[in-house]
GULUM-74332 format. One line per 3 residues: for each residue x, y, z of N, C-alpha, C. Coordinates in Angstrom, 2 decimals, padded with zeros to 5 digits, always signed. Last residue first. Layout:
N
X,Y,Z,X,Y,Z,X,Y,Z  ...
% end
This chain:
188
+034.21,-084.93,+050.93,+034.14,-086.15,+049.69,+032.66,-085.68,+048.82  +034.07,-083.87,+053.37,+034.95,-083.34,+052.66,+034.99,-083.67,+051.10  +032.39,-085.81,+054.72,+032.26,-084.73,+054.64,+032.73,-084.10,+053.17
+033.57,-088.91,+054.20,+033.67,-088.03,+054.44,+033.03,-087.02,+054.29  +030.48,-091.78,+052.49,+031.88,-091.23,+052.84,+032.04,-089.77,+053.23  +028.05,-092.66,+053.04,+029.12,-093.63,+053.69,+030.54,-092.69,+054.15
+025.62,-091.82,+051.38,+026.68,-092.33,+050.99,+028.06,-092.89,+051.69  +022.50,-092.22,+052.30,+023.59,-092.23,+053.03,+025.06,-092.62,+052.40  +019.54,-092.42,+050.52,+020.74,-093.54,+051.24,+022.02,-092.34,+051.35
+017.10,-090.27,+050.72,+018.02,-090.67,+050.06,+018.84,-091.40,+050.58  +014.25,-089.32,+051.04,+015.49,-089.63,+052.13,+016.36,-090.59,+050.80  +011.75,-087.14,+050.61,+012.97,-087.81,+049.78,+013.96,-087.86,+050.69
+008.77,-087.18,+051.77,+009.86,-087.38,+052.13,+010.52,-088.17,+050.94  +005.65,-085.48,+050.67,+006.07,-087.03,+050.78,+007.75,-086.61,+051.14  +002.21,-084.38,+051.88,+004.03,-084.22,+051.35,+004.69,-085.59,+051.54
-001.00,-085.54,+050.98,+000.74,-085.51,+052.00,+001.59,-085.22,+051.24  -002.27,-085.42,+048.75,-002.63,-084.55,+050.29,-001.53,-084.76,+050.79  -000.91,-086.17,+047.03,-001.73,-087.74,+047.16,-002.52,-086.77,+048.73
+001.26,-085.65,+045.65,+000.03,-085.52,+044.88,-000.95,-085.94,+045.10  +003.49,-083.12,+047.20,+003.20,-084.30,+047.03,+001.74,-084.28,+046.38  +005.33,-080.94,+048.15,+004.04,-080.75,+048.21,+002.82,-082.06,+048.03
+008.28,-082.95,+049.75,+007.74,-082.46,+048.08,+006.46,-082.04,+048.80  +010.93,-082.54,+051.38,+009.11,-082.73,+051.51,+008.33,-081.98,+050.47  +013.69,-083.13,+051.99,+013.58,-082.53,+051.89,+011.83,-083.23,+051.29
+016.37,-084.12,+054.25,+015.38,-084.88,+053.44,+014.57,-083.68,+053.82  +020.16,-083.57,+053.71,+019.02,-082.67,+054.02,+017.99,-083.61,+053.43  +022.62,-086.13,+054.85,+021.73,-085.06,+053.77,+020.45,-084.61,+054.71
+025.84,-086.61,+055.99,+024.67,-086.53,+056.11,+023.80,-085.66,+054.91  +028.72,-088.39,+055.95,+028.15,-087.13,+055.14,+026.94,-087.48,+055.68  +030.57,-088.34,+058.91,+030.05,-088.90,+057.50,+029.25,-088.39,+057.17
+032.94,-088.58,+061.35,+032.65,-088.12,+060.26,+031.44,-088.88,+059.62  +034.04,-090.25,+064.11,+033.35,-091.14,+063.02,+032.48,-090.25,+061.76  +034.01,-087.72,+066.39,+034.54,-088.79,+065.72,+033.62,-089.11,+064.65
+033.96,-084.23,+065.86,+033.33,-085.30,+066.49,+033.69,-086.53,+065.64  +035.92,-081.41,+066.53,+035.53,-082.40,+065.76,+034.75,-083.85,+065.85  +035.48,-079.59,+069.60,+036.10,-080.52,+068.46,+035.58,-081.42,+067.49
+034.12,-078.19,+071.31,+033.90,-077.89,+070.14,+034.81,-078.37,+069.20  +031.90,-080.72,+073.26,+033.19,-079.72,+073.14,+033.00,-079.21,+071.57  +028.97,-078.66,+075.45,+029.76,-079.83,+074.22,+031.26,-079.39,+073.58
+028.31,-077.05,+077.27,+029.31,-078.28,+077.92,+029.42,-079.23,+076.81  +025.25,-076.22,+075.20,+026.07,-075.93,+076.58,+027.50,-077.47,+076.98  +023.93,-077.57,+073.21,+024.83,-076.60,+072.95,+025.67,-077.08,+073.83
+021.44,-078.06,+073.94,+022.10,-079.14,+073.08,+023.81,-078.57,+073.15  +020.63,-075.44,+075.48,+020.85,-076.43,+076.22,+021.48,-077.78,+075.03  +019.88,-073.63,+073.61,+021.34,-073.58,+074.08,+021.18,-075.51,+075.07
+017.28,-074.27,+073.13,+018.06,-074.60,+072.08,+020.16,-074.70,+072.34  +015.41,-074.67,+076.18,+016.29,-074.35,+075.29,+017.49,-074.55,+074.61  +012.40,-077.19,+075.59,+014.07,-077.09,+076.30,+014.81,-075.61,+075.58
+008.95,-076.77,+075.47,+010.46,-076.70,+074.57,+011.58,-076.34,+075.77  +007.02,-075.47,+076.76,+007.50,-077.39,+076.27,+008.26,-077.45,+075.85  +006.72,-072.35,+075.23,+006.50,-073.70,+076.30,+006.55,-075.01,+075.87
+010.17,-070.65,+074.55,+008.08,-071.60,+073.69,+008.32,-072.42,+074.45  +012.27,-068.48,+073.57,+011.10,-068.53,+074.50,+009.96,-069.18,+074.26  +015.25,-069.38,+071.69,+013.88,-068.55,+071.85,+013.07,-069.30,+073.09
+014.76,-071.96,+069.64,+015.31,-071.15,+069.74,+014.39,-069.73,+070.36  +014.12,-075.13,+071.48,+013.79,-074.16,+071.18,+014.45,-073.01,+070.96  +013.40,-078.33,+071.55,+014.57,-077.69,+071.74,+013.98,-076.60,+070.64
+012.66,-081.82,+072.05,+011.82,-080.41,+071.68,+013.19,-079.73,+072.49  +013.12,-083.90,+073.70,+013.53,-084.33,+072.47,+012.93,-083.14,+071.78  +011.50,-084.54,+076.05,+013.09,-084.30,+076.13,+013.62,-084.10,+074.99
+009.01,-084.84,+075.32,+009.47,-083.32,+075.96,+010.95,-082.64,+075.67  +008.87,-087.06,+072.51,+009.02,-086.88,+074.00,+009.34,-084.91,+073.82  +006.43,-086.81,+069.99,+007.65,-086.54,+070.09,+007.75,-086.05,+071.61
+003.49,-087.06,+068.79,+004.10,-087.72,+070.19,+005.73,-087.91,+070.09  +003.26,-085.78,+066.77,+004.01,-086.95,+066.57,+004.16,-087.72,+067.80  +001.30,-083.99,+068.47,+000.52,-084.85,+067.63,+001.33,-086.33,+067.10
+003.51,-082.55,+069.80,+002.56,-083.39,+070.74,+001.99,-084.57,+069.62  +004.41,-081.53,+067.64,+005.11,-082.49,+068.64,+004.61,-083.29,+069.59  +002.64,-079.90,+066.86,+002.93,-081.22,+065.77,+003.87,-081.90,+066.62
+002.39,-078.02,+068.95,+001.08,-078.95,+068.05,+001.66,-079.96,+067.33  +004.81,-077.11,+068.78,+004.01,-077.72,+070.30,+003.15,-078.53,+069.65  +004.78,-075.61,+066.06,+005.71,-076.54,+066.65,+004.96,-077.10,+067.60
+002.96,-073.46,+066.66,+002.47,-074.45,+065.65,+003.31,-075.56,+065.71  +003.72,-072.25,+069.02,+002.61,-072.69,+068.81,+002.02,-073.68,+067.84  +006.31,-071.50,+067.72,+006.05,-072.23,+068.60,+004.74,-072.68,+068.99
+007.47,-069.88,+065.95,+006.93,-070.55,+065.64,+006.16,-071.96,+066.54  +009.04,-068.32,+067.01,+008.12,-067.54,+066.26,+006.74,-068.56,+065.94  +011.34,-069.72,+068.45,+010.13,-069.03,+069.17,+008.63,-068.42,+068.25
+011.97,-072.27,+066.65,+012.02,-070.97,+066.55,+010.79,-070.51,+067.59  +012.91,-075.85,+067.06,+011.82,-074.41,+066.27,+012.14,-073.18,+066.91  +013.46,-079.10,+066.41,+014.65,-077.71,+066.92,+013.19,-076.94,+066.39
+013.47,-082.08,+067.61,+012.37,-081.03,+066.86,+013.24,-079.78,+067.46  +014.71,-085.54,+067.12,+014.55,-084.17,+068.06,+014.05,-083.12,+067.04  +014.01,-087.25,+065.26,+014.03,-087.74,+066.90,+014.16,-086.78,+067.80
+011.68,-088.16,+062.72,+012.65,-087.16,+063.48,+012.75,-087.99,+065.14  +010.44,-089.96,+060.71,+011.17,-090.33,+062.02,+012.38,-089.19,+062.72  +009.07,-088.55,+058.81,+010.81,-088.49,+058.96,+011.34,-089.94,+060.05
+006.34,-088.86,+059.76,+006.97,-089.29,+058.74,+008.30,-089.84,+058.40  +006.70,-087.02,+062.29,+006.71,-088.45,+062.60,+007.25,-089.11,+061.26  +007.23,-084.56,+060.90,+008.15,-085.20,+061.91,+008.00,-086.29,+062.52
+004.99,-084.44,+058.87,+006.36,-084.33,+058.48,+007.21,-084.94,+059.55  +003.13,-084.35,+060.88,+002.89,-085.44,+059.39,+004.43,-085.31,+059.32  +003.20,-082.22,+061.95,+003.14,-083.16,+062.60,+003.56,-084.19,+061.98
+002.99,-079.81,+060.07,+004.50,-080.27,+060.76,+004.17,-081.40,+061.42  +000.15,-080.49,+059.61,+001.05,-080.29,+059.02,+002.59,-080.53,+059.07  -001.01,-079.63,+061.95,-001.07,-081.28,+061.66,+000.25,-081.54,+060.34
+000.12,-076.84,+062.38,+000.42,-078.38,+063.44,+000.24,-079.59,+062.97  +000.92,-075.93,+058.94,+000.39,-075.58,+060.69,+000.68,-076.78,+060.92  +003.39,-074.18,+057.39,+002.79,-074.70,+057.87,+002.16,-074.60,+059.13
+005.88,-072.24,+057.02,+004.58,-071.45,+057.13,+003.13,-072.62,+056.99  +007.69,-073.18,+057.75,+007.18,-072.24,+059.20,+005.74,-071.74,+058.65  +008.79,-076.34,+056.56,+008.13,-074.89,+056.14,+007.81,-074.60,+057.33
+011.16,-077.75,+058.04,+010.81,-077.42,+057.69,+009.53,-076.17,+057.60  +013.97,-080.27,+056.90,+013.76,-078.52,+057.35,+011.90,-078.23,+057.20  +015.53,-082.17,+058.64,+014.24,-081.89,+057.73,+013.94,-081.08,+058.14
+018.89,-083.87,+058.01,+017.67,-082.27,+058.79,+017.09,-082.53,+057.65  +020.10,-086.87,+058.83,+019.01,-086.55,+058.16,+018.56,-085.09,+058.84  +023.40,-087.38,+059.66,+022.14,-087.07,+059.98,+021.36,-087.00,+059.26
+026.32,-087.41,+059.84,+025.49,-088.61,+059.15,+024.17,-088.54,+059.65  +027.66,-085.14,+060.25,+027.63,-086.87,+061.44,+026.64,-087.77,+060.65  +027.95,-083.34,+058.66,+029.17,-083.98,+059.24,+029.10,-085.15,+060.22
+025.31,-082.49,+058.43,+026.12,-082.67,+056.81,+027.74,-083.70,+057.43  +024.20,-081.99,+060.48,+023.78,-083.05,+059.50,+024.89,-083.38,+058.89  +025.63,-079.41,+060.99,+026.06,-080.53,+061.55,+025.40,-082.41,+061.02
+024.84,-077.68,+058.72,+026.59,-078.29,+058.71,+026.76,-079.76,+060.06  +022.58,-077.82,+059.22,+022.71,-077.97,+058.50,+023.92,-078.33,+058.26  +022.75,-076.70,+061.73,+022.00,-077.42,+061.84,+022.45,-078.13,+060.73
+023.77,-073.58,+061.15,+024.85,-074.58,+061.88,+023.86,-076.08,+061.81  +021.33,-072.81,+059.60,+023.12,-072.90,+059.21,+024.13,-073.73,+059.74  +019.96,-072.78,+061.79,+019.69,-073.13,+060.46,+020.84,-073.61,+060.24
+021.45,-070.24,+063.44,+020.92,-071.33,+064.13,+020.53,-072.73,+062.51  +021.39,-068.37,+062.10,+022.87,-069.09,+062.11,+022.30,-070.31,+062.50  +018.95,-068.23,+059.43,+019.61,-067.67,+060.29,+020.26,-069.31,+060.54
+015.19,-068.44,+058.33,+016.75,-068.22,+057.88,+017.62,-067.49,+058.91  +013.46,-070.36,+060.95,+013.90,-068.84,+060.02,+015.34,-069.11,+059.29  +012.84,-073.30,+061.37,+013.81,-072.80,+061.86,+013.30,-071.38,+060.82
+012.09,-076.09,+062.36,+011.22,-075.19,+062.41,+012.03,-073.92,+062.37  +013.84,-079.54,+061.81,+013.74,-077.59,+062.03,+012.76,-076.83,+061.43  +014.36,-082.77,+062.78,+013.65,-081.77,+062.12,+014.11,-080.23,+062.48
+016.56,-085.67,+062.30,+015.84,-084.09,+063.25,+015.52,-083.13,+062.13  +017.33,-088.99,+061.67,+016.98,-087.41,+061.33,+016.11,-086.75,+062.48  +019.69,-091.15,+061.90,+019.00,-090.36,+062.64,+018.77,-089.52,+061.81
+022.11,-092.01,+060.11,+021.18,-092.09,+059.95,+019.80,-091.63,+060.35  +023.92,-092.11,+063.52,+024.09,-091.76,+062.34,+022.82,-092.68,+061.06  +021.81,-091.37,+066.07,+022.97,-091.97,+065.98,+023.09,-091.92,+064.20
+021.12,-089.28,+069.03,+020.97,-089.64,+067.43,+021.83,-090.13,+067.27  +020.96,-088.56,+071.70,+020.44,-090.42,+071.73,+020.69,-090.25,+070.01  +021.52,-086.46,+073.03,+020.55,-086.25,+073.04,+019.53,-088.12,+072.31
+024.62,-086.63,+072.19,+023.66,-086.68,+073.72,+022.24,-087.09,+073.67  +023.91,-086.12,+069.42,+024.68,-087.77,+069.88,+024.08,-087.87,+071.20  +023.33,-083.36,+069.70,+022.37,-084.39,+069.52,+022.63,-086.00,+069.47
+025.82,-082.43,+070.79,+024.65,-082.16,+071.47,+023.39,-083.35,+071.43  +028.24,-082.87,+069.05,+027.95,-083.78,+070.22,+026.35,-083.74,+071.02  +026.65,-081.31,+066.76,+026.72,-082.65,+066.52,+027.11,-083.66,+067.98
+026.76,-078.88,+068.22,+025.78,-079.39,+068.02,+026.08,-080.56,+067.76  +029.32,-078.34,+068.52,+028.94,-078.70,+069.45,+027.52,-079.32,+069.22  +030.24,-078.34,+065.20,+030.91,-079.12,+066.04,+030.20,-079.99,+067.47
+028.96,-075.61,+065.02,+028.54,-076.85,+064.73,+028.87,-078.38,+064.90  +030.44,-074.29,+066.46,+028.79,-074.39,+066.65,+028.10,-075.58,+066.35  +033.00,-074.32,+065.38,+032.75,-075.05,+066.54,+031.50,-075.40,+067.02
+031.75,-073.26,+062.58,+032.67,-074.82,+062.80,+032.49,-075.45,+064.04  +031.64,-071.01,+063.38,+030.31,-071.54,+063.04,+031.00,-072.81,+062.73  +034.12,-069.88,+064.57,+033.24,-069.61,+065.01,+032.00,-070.75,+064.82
+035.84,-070.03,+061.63,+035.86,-071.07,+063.12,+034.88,-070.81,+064.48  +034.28,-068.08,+060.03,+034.38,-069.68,+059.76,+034.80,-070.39,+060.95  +032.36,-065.91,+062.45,+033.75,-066.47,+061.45,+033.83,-068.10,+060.90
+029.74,-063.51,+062.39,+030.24,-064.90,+062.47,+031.52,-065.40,+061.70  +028.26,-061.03,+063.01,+029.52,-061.47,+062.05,+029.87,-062.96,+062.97  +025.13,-059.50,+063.55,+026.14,-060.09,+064.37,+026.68,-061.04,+062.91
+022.72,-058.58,+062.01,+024.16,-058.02,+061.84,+025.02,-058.69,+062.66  +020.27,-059.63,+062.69,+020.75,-059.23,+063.34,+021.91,-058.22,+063.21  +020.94,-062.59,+060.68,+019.91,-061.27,+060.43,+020.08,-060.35,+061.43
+024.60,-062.58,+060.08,+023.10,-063.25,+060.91,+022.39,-061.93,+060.99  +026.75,-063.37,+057.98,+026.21,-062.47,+059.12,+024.87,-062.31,+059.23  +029.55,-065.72,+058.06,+028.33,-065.44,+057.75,+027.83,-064.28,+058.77
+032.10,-065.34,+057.81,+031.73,-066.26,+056.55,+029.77,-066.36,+056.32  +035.35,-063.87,+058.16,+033.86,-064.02,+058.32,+033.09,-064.82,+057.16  +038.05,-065.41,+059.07,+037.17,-065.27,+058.06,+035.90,-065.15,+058.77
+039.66,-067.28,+060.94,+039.09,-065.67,+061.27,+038.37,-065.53,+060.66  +040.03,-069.68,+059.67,+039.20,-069.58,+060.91,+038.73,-067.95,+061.51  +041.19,-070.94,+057.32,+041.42,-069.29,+057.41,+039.96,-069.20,+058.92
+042.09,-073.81,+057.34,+042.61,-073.05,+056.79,+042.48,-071.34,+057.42  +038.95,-074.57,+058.73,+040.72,-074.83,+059.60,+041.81,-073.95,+058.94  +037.40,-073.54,+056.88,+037.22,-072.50,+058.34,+038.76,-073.20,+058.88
+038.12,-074.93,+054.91,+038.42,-073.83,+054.89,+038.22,-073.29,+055.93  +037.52,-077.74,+056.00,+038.94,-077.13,+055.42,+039.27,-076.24,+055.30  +034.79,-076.97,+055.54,+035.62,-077.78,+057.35,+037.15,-077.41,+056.76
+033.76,-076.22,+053.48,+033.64,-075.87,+054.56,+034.85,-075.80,+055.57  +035.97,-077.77,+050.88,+034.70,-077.73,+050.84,+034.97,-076.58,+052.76  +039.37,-077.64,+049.86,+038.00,-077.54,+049.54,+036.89,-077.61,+050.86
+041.85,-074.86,+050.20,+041.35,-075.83,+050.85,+039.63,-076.42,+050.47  +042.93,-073.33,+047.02,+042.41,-073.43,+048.42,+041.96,-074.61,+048.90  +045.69,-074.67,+045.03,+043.59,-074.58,+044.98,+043.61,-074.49,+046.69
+048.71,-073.45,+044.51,+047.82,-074.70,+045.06,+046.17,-073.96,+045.20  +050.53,-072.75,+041.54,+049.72,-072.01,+042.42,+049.01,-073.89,+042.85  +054.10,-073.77,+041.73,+052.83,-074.07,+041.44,+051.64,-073.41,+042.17
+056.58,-072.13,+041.06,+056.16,-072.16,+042.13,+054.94,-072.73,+041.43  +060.05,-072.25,+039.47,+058.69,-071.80,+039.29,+057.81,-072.53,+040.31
% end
């Protein structure tokens, strides 16, 4: 008699397990596969090591729902990052407060949102080099550029990262829940 075995748990196991799998499809309709959005995210996590983050680091997103988001979020989740997502439907002083607050060190936004991004990057005095854009917005690098010439392997030294996430707060500021860094695997 044969024991049934439990699929591979969490993400990273399962896109290595079944890597064709589609696993997400981007507002657009373009199909994404679990090893598809593994390596994305893979490259992002060397992108922003380039880019100077080191584990504990948080980066912000100005982001829409979509892959770009998605992969942001898996790469936090696998180098020990802090993403602070946040609202698009804020304005400049607004996102400003939030990405100095954080101590973000790079600002990812959405073309849609770029005007109100530029404003809170300038206001955190967040460098040039450290603005990355999905999309077409002045002062902003493009978003491929974290991307481009990273490999898409696994990046050493794993560790769980969280999402710090910006209560409405009771005091006029949103306030930041950064939570400690539990230390261990992804996968854990």
């Amino acid at each position: 008699m044969t024991k049934d075995v439990p699929p591979p748990n969490g993400f990273w196991a399962q896109a290595a397990a079944d890597p064709d799998r589609t696993v997400l499809i981007a507002p657009d309709g373009e199909e994404w596969t679990a090893g598809r959005l593994h390596a994305a995210s893979n490259r992002l996590v060397h992108g922003l090591r380039a880019a100077g983050l080191e584990r504990g680091d948080a980066f912000a997103a100005v982001l829409p729902n979509g892959v770009e988001f998605f992969t942001a979020y898996l790469a936090a989740s696998q180098a020990g990052f802090y993403l602070v997502p946040v609202n698009h439907h804020l304005v400049g002083p607004e996102i400003a407060w939030i990405v100095a607050d954080s101590g973000a060190k790079v600002l990812i936004a959405h073309e849609r949102f770029a005007a109100a991004a530029r404003r809170a990057a300038d206001e955190a005095a967040l460098p040039a080099a450290r603005r990355y854009a999905v999309g077409d917005a002045p002062g902003f690098r493009p978003y491929g550029e974290l991307l481009d010439g990273q490999p898409d392997s696994a990046p050493a030294d794993r560790t769980l990262g969280w999402v710090m996430n910006y209560t409405s707060g009771t005091t006029g500021r949103p306030r930041g829940i950064r939570r400690p860094l539990p230390g261990t695997a992804p996968e854990d």
